[in-house]
C-alpha positions as CSV (number, residue, x, y, z in Angstrom):
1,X,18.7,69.0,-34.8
2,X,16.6,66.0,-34.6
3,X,14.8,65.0,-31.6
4,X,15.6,61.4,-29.7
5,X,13.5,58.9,-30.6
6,X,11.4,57.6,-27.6
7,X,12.0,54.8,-25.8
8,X,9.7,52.0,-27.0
9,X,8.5,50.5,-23.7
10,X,7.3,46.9,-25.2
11,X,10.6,46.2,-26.7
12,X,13.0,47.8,-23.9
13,X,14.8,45.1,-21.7
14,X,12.9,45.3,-18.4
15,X,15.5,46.2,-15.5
16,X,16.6,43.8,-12.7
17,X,14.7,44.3,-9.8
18,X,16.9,44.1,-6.9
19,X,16.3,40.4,-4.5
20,X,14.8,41.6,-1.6
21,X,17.4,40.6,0.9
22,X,17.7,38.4,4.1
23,X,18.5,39.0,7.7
24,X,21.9,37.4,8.3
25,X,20.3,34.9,10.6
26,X,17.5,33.4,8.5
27,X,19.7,31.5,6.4
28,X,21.4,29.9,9.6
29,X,18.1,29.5,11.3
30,X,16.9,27.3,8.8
31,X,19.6,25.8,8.0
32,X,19.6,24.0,12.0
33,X,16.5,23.5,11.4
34,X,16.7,21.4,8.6
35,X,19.7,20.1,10.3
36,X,17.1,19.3,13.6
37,X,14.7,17.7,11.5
38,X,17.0,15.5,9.9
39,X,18.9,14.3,12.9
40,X,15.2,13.6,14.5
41,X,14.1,11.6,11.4
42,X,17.3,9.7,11.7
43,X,16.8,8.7,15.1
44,X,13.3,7.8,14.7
45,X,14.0,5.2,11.3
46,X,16.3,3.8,13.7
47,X,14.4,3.2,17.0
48,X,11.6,1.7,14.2
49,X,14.0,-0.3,11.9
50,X,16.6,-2.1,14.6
51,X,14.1,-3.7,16.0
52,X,12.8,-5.2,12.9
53,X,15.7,-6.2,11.4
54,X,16.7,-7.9,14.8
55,X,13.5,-10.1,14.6
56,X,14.2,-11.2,11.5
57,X,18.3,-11.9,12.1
58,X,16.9,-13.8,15.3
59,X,14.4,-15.6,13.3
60,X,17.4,-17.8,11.3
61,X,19.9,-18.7,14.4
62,X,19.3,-21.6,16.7
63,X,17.9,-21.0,20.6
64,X,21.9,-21.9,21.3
65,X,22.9,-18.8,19.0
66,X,20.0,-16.6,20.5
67,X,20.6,-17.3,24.2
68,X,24.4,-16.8,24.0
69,X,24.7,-14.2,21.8
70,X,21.6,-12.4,21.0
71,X,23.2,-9.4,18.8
72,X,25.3,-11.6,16.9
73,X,24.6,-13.0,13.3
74,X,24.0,-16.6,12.9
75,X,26.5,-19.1,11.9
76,X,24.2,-20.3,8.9
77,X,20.6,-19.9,8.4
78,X,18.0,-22.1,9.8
79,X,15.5,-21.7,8.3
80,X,13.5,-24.8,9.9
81,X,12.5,-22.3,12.3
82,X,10.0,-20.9,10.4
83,X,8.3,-24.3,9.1
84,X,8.5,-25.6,13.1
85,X,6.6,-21.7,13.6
86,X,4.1,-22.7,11.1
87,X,3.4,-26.5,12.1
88,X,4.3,-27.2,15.6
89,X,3.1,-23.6,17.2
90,X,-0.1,-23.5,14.6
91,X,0.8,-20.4,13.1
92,X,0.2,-21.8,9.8
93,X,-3.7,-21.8,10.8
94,X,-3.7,-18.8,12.8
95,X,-2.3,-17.2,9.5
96,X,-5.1,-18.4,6.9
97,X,-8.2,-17.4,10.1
98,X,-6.5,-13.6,9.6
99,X,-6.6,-13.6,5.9
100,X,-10.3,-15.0,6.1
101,X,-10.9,-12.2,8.4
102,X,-9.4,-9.4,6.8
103,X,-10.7,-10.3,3.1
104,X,-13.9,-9.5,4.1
105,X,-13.6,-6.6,6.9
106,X,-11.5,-4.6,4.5
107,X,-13.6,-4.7,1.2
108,X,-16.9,-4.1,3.5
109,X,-15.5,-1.0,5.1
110,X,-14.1,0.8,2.2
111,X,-17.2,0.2,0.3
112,X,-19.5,1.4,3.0
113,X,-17.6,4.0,4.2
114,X,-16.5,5.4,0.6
115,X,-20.4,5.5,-0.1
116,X,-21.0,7.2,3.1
117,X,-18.5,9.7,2.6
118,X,-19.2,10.5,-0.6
119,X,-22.7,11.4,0.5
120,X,-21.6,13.4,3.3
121,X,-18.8,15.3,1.2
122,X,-21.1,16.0,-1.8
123,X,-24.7,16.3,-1.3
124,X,-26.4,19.0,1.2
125,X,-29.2,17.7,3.0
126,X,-30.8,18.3,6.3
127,X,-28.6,16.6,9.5
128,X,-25.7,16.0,7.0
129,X,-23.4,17.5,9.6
130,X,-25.3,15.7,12.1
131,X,-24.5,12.4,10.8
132,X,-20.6,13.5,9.9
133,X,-19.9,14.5,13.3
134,X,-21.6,10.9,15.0
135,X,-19.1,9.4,12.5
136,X,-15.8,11.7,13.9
137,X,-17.1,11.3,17.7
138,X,-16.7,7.6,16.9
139,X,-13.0,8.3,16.7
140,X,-13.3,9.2,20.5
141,X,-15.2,6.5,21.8
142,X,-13.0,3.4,23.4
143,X,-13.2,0.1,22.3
144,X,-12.7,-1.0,25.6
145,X,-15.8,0.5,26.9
146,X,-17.7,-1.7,24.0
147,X,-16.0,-5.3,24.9
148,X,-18.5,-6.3,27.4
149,X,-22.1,-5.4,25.3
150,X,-20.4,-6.7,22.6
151,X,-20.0,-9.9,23.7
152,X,-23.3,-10.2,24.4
153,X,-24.8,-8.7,21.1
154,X,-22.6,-11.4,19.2
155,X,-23.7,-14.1,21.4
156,X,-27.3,-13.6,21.3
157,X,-26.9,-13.8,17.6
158,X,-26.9,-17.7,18.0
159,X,-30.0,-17.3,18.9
160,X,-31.2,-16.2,15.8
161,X,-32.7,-18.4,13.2
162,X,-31.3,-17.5,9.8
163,X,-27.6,-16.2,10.7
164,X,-27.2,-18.2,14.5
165,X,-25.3,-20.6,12.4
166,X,-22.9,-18.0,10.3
167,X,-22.8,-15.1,13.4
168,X,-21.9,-15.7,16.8
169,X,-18.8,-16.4,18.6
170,X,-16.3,-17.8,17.6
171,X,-17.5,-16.8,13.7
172,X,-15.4,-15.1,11.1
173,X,-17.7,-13.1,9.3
174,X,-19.1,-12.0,12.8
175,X,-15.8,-10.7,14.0
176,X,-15.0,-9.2,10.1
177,X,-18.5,-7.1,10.8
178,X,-17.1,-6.1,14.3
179,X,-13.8,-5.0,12.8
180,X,-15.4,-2.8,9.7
181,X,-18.2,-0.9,12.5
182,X,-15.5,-0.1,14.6
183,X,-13.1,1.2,11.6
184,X,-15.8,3.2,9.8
185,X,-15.3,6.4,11.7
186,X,-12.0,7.0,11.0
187,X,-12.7,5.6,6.9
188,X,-15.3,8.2,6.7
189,X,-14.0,11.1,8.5
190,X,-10.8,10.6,5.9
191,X,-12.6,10.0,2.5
192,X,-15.0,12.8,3.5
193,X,-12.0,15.3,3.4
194,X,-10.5,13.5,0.0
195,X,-14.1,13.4,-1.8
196,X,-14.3,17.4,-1.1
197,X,-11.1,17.9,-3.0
198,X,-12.4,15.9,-6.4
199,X,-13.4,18.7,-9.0
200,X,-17.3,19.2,-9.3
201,X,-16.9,20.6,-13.0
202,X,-16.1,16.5,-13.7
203,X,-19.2,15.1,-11.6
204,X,-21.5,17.8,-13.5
205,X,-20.4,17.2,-16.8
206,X,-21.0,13.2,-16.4
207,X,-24.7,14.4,-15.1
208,X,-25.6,16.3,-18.1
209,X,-24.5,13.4,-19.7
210,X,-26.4,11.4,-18.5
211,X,-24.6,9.4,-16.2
212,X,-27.2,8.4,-13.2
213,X,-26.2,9.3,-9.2
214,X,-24.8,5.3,-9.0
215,X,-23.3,5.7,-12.0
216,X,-21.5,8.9,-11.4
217,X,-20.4,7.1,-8.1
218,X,-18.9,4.1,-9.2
219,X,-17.8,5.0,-12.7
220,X,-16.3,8.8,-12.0
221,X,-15.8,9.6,-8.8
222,X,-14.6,6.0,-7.3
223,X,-11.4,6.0,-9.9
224,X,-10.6,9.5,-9.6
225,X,-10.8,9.0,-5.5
226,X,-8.2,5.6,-5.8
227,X,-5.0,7.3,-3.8
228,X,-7.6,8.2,-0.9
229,X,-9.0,4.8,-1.0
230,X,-5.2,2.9,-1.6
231,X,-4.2,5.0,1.2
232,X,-7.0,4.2,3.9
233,X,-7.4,0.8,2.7
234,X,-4.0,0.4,3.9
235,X,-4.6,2.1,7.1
236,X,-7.4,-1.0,7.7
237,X,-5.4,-3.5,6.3
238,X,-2.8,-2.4,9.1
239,X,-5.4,-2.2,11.9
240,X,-7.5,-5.0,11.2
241,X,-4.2,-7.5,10.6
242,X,-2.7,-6.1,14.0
243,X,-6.0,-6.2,16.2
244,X,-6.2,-8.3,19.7
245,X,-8.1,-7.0,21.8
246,X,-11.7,-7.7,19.8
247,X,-10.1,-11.7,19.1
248,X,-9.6,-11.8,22.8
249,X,-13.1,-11.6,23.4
250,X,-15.0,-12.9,20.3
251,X,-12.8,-15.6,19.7
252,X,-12.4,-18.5,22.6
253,X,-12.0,-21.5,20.4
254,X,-8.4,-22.6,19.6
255,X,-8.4,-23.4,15.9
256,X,-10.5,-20.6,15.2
257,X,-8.0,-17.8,16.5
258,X,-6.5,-15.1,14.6
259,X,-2.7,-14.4,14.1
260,X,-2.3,-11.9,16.8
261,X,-3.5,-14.2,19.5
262,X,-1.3,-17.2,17.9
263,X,1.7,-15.0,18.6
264,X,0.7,-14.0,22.0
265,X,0.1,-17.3,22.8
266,X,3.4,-18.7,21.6
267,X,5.0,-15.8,23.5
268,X,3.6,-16.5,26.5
269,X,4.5,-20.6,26.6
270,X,8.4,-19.3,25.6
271,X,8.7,-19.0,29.4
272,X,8.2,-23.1,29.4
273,X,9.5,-24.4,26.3
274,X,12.2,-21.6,25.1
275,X,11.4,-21.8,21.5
276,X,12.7,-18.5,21.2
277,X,13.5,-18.9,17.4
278,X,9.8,-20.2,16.3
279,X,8.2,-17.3,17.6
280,X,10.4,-14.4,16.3
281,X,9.9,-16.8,12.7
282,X,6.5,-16.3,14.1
283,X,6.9,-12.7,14.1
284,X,8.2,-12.4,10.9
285,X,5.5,-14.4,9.2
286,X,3.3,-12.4,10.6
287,X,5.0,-9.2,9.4
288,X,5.7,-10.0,6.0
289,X,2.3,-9.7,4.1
290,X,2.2,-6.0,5.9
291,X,5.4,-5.1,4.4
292,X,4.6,-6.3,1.1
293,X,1.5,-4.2,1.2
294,X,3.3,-1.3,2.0
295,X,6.1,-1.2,-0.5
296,X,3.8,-1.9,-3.2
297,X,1.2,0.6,-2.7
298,X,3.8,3.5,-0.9
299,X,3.7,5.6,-4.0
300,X,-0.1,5.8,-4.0
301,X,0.0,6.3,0.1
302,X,1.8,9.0,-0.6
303,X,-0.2,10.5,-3.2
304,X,-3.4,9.9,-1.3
305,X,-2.4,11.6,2.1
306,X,-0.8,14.7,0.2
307,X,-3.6,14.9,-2.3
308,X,-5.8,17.3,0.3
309,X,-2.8,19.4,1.6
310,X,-1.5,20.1,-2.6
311,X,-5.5,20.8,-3.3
């Protein structure tokens, strides 16, 4: 009687391992939390959208529409609003002093601040961590507590006989430096974190080829950092768009004012005239280039602000 042949372990089936199994309440548990999440996300795209699409359903209507039935839709839309916004309450000029403003404080603080992060994230030298934290504890300091030195650094640049002419108050490229200094904290403390998860196998290979520190800066690592940089840039664009308090004090000369203090200002005379109409058109104006921004680049926002967390 012949013996069994022996079971050939490389070719047998492998056997099922039984799926470790779950309390009766976990599946529930998340379940209402999911369902918690959801209704909380819900409620927040709500409180943030109504607004905005109120503004710009108010923007078309007449003051008569507005005043009688503000929640209503308008009977046809008037879109004169926006062109009496632009020419009558100046909006068109305080419009073009923010893009003047923001085309240069924007480039100027990614550049700087990419280069100083980069530093910080990926060479070792004595005080690095010195210098990175002065850079996070400007993320503490308030601007507030800068407003009145300020004004009198910028003023006393007048003085000066090279740059009195292009610095000073009521300058744009003075208030454009103002705006990058007081964003580069934040800009560096995030591309620090996103130039630490860039591989160094890449970096080491375009040395030994060759490829000089600049080089390696601008040719390599800048491309490969473009998320983190679309995704801060952004973040400036928003900021430095949006500011009013650093206008307020910098800026004292009518035509030379930016959009935020436009809009103030044409909310504040509403409680005389009761152009109600030009300055939500105001609003919207104001609002639309931000928008734009963000729907074109929200893939890349996304990719940037994930890129650390999936690293």
């Amino acid at each position: 009687m012949s013996a069994p042949n022996p079971v050939d372990e490389t070719t047998a089936p492998a056997r099922a391992q039984p799926s470790p199994r779950r309390g009766p309440g976990v599946g529930a548990g998340q379940g209402a939390l999911n369902l918690l999440n959801g209704t909380f996300l819900l409620i927040w795209g709500l409180v943030t959208t109504l607004p905005l699409l109120w503004a710009i359903v108010s923007a078309f209507k007449t003051n008569r529409e507005f005043l009688s039935d503000p929640w209503g839709l308008p009977g046809a839309a008037h879109v004169e609003n926006f062109g009496r916004a632009w020419t009558v309450a100046n909006i068109g000029q305080y419009f073009v002093n923010s893009v003047i403003v923001v085309v240069i404080s924007v480039p100027l603080t990614m550049l700087l601040g990419a280069m100083a992060a980069y530093v910080l994230a990926r060479y070792d030298f004595p005080g690095n961590r010195v210098v990175y934290f002065g850079f996070v504890a400007g993320l503490i300091f308030p601007v507030f507590l800068a407003l009145v030195p300020l004004f009198f650094v910028v003023r006393n640049t007048e003085s000066l006989p090279l740059l009195g002419e292009l610095l000073g108050l009521n300058s744009h490229l003075s208030l454009a430096l103002v705006y990058a200094a007081f964003s580069m904290p934040f800009t560096v403390f995030f591309l620090t974190a996103f130039f630490r998860t860039l591989p160094t196998s890449i970096a080491e290979a375009a040395i030994v080829d060759g490829c000089s520190h600049y080089g390696l800066f601008f040719r390599v690592m800048l491309p490969m950092a473009k998320p983190g940089l679309i995704s801060i840039g952004l973040f400036n664009v928003l900021g430095h768009w949006n500011q009013y308090v650093l206008p307020v004090v910098l800026m004292n000369q009518q035509e030379r004012k930016v959009l935020a203090q436009g809009l103030a200002s044409l909310a504040i005379s509403q409680g005389y005239r009761g152009d109600w109409t030009a300055l939500f058109a105001g609003l919207v104006i104001a609002l639309l280039p931000v928008l734009i921004v963000y729907v074109l680049f929200q893939k890349q926002v996304q990719a940037g602000l994930t890129a650390g967390v999936l690293k």
